[in-house]
N, C-alpha and C positions, 0 to 999 in steps of 0.2 A: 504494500500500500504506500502512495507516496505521504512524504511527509504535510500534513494541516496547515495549510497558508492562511494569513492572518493579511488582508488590503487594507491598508488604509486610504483614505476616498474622500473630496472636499473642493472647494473650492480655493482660491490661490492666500494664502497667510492667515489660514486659520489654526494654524499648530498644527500641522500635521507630521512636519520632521519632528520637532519638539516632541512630539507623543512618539515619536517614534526611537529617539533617543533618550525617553524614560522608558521603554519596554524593554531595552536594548542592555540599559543601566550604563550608558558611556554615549559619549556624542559621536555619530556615526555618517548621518547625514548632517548637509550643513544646514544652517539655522542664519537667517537671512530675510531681512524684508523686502528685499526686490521679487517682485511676482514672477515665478519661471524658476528660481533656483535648483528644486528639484525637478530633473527632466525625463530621468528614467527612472525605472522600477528597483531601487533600493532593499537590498531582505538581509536580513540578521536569523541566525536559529537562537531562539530564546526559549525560555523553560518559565512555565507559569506555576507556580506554587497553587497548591489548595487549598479554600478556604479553611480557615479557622474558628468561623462565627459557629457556635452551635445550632444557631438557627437554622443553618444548612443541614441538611437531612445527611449528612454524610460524617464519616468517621473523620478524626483528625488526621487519621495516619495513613488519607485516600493519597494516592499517588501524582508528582506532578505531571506536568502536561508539555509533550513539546510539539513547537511550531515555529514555521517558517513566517513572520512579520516583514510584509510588504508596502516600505512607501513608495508614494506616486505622486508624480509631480500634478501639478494644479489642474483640475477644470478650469476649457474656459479663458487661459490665461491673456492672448489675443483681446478678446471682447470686453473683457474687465479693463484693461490699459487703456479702450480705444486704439490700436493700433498702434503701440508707443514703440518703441526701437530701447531695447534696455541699456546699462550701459558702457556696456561693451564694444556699442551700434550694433548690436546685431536683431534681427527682423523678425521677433517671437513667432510674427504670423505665419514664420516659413514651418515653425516647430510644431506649432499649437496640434495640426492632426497628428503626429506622430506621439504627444506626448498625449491627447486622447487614447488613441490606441493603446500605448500602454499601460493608461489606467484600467480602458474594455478588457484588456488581455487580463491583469490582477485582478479587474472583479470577477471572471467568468473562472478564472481557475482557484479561487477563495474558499474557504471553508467556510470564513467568519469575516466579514466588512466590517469596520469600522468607519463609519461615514462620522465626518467629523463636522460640527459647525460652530460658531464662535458666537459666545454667549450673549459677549459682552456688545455686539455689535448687531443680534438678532438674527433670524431668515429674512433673507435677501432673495431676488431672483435666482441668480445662479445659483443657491443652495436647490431652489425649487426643479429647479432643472437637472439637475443633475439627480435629485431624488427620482425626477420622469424615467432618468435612463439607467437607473438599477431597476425599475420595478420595468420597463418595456425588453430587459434583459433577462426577468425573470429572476432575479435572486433577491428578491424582497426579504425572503424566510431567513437571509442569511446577514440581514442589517443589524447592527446593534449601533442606534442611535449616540455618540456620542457630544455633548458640549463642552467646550474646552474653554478656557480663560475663566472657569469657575473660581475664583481666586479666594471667594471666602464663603459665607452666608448670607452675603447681602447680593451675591447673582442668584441665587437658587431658582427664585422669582421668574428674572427675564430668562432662563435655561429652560424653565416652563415652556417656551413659546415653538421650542423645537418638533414637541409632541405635533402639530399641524401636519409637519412635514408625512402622516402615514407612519410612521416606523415604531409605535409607543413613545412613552417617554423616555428621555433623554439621562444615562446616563450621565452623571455631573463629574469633571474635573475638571484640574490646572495642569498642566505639564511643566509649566515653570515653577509652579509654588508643592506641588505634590497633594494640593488639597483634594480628597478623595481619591486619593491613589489605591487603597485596600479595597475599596467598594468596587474600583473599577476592575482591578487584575482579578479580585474574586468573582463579577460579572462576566471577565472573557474565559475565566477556567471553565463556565458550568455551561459555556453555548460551545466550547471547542468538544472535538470528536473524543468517543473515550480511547480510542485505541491509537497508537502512536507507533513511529518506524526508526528503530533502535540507530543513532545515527554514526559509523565507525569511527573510531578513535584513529583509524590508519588512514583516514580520507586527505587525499594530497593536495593542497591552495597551491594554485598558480598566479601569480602577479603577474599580467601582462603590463609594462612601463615602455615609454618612449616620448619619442617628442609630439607636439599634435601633427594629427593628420598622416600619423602612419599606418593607421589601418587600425588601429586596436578593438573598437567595437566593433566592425565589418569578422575581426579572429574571434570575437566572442561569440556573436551571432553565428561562426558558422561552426563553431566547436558543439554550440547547444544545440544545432538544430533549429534554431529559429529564430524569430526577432525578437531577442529578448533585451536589447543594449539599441538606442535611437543610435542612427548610420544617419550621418551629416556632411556636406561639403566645410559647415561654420567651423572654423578652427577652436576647438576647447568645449566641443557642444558638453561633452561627459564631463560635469561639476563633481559627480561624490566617486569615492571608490565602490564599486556594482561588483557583489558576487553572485555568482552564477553558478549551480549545482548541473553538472551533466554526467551522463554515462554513455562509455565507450568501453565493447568488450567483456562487459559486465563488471567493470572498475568503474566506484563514485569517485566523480572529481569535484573541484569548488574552483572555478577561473574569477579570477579578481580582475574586473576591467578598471584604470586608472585617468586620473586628469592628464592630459598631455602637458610634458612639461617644457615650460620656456624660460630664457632669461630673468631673471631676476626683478631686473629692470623694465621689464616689459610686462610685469603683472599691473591688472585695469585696475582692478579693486580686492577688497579683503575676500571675496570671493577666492579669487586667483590664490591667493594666501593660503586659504583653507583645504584648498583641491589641493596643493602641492604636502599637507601637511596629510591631509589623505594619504597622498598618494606614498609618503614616504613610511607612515602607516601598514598600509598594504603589504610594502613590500618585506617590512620586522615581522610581520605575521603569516605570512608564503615560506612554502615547503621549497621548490622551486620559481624560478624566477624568469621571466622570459622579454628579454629587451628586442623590441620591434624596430627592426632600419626600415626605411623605405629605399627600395632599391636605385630608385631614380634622382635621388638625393646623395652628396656629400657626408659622410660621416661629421658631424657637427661637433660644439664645444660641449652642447647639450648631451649627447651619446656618449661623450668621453665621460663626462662627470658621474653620469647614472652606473657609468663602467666601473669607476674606482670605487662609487657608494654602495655596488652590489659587490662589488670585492672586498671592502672595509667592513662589511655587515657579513659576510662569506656566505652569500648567499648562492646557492647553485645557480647557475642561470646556462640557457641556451639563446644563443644568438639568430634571432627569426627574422632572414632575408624577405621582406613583403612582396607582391608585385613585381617576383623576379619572370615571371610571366612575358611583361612589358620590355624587358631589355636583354633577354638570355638572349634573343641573336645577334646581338652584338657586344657581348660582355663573355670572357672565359669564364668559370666557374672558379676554376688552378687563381687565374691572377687576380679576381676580385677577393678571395678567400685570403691571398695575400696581401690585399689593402687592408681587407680589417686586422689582420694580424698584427700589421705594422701600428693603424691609427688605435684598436682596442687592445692596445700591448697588457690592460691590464686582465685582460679574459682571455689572453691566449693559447689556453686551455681550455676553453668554451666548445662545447659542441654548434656545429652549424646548420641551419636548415633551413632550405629556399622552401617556399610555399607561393599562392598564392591566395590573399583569403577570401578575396571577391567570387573567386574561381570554387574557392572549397579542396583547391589542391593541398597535398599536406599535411593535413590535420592530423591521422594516424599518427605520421613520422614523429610530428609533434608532440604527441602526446606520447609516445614512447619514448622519446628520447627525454622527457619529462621524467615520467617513470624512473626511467636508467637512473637519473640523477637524484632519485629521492631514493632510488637503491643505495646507490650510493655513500649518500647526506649520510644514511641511518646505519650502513655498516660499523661493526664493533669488530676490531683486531685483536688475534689475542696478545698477551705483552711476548711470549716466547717468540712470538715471529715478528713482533715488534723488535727485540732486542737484536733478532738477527741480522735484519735487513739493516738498523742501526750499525751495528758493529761491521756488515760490509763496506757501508757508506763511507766510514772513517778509515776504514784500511784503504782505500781508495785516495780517498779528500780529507784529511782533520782541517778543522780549522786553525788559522796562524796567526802567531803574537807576535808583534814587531819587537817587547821585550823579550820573547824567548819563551812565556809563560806554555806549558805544555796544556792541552783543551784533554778536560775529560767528562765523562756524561756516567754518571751513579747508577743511574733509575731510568725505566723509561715506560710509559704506559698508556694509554689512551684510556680519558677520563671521563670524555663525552662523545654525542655523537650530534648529527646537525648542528654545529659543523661538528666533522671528526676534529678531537682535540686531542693532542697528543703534550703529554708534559714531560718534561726531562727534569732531571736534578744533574746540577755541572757542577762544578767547580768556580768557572766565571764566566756567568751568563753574557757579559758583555763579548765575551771572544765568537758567541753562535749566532748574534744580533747584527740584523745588518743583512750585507752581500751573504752572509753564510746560510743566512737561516733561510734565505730565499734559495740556495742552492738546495739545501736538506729539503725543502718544502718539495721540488722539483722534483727530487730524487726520489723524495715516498710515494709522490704519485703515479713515475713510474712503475714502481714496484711491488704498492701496494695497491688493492680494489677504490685506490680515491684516485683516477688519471684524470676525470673532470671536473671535480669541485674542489671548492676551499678547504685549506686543513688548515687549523691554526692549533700554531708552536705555543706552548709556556713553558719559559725555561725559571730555574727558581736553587737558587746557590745553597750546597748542603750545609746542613745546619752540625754541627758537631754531637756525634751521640752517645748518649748513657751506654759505658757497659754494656747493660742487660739488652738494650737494644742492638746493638754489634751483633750478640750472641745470638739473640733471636731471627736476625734476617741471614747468617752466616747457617745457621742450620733451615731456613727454608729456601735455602738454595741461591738466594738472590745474588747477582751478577754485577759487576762495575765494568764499564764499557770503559777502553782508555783510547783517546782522542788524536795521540800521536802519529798517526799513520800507521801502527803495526798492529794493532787489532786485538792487544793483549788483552787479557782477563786481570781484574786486579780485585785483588780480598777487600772489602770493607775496616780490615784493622789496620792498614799501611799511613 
């Protein structure tokens, strides 16, 4: 069964992100009074706890509830402005049916609507209208009226006036103040489905990131199957970061579609601000990572920077050629792979993948070669083959002290995994730091199951030890690697 979607539905700045970053319990969409900010369908998986009132005919210890919480940018948003041009300059009127659409799509695939209207301001037209097209859509049964900006006891009153609209009366909150917040999460527990679809802990997030107008929601849409992400010419149309649950092969995925990003200096308003903060969001909470070129484009200052921040974060990432469609007759394959080489020196160890996503070509490759690198991210070494491949590395290369000082490595272990982390105990960490440690990094991914992703070193100078200790790691066998170039074995009592 799929996962209980949860729409939210309204007309343009009635709280409907705001309600959606209380459900959420963190700000997820942005929060913005220019009308249009949200443009696509937004969803977070949230878990709804069970009432506690006794009044509710049900045990304490009834089980929570999960679901897929959908916002949706404005009804409407065109006709409310008068035709206004936001300010960006960009021409809502060009978006308005698409980001309808996207709302018709949320309501018709919804368990439970939350149609939202604002208290403090009354029904309006547009609210009435829009209540026409959930009930001519047929999912009346599935409204739960909600008023928002209920901010104390002295709206309760005008929140009354919502009940007109058809749908009963009006559950009462604030999303800003939390006033009726219990009332409210307890009213979506008992209309949500009782059964629920266990959601796996091994499900892989992909960030797609790039600069605008590389194709990224045209990849999202075609990875899902469908329009699920607005496809624009407007450069930045995508404001929040959009995850996306698909299946391929019978593996759940989550693709994170991202704001495109631009200079610094060329952000319009704190919108801009917000999308980049998204979007760097996004990519701390992605399994893998996928940076989008447009092939018909110069590798930019923009692509390099995203390069070092998805290597600084060590985040796997695959390098996704767009639109190589449009210039494979006249571009090699061999010598374009060699330009990014050179301009993304810091992923070049990245895997590469022409696609193109207008076409829908690639997406497979895509998404395996995704995969691979979450194989990857998650593999665990064990420390015996750890130490070995270590002790090869130095009989080969130790590292060298212009004083003379000999490099040695005590311990070696891997500690963590996404990213593999590998810690050493030395001698003097400062002689591994550096050109070295970027050799060693080179050399394990050779040799060990990490040749595409990030590993990151900690190295951590031995501490001098008790006796009892000596004796204890001396009888479990434990090894000291010595640095010098010859590979020797050295006791822990030296």
């Amino acid at each position: 069964m799929a996962l209980p979607q949860i729409a939210i539905v309204g007309r343009p700045n009635v709280g409907k992100s705001s309600l959606f970053n209380r459900l959420v319990g963190r700000r997820v969409s942005i929060v913005d009074p220019t009308p249009g900010t949200t443009r696509d369908r937004v969803s977070q998986l949230i878990e709804i706890l069970p009432p506690t009132d006794l009044a509710y005919d049900r045990t304490r210890d009834a089980a929570p509830k999960m679901a897929e919480v959908v916002d949706t940018g404005g009804f409407g948003v065109y006709m409310a402005e008068g035709g206004r041009f936001d300010d960006a300059g960009e021409d809502l009127a060009s978006l308005t049916p698409q980001i309808e659409q996207q709302i018709k799509a949320g309501v018709q695939n919804a368990s439970l609507i939350l149609f939202v209207i604002d208290a403090q301001t009354g029904v309006t037209g547009l609210d009435e209208r829009i209540a026409r097209l959930v009930r001519e859509a047929g999912r009346s049964d599935r409204v739960m009226l909600v008023a928002n900006k209920v901010d104390d006891d002295s709206w309760i009153g005008a929140a009354q006036d919502g009940s007109r609209l058809g749908f009963g009366q009006p559950v009462m909150t604030s999303a800003s103040s939390a006033f009726g917040k219990r009332s409210f999460l307890e009213a979506i527990w008992d209309r949500l489905p009782d059964w629920v679809e266990p959601v796996a802990s091994s499900e892989m997030k992909i960030a797609i990131v790039g600069r605008r107008n590389a194709g990224k929601s045209t990849l999202i849409n075609a990875l899902a199957g469908e329009p699920r992400v607005i496809v624009s010419e407007i450069a930045g149309t995508t404001r929040d970061s959009i995850d996306v649950r698909f299946e391929l092969d019978g593996h759940v995925f989550t693709a994170i579609d991202t704001a495109g990003v631009r200079k610094r200096k060329s952000w319009a308003d704190d919108i801009e601000y917000y999308s980049h903060q998204r979007a760097k969001e996004a990519i701390e909470r992605a399994n893998v990572c996928v940076l989008l070129l447009d092939a018909r484009e110069e590798v930019s200052q923009i692509e390099k920077r995203l390069a070092l921040a998805l290597m600084e974060q060590h985040k796997p990432t695959v390098i996704a050629v767009n639109k190589w469609d449009l210039v494979e007759a006249e571009r090699k394959t061999s010598d374009y792979i060699d330009y990014l080489t050179q301009e993304l020196f810091a992923l070049d160890f990245a895997p590469l993948v022409f696609l193109s996503a207008e076409k829908g070509e690639g997406m497979g490759e895509l998404v395996k070669v995704c995969a691979n690198l979450f194989k990857q991210a998650n593999h665990r070494e064990t420390t015996g083959r750890l130490n070995a491949v270590i002790r090869a590395i130095l009989t080969e290369r130790g590292p060298s002290s212009k004083l003379g000082t000999r490099a040695k490595i005590f311990y070696v272990s891997q500690i963590a995994i996404a990213p593999p982390t590998v810690a050493m105990v030395v001698n003097k960490p400062e002689l591994f730091e550096g050109q070295y440690e970027r050799y060693l990094v080179n050399q394990l991914r050779e040799q060990l199951p990490f040749s595409e992703v990030p590993i990151k070193l900690v190295f951590s100078e031995r501490k001098r030890m008790t006796h009892e200790e000596l004796k204890s790691r001396k009888k479990a066998g434990v090894e000291t690697l010595d640095g010098d170039g010859g590979g020797e074995l050295e006791g822990f009592g030296d």
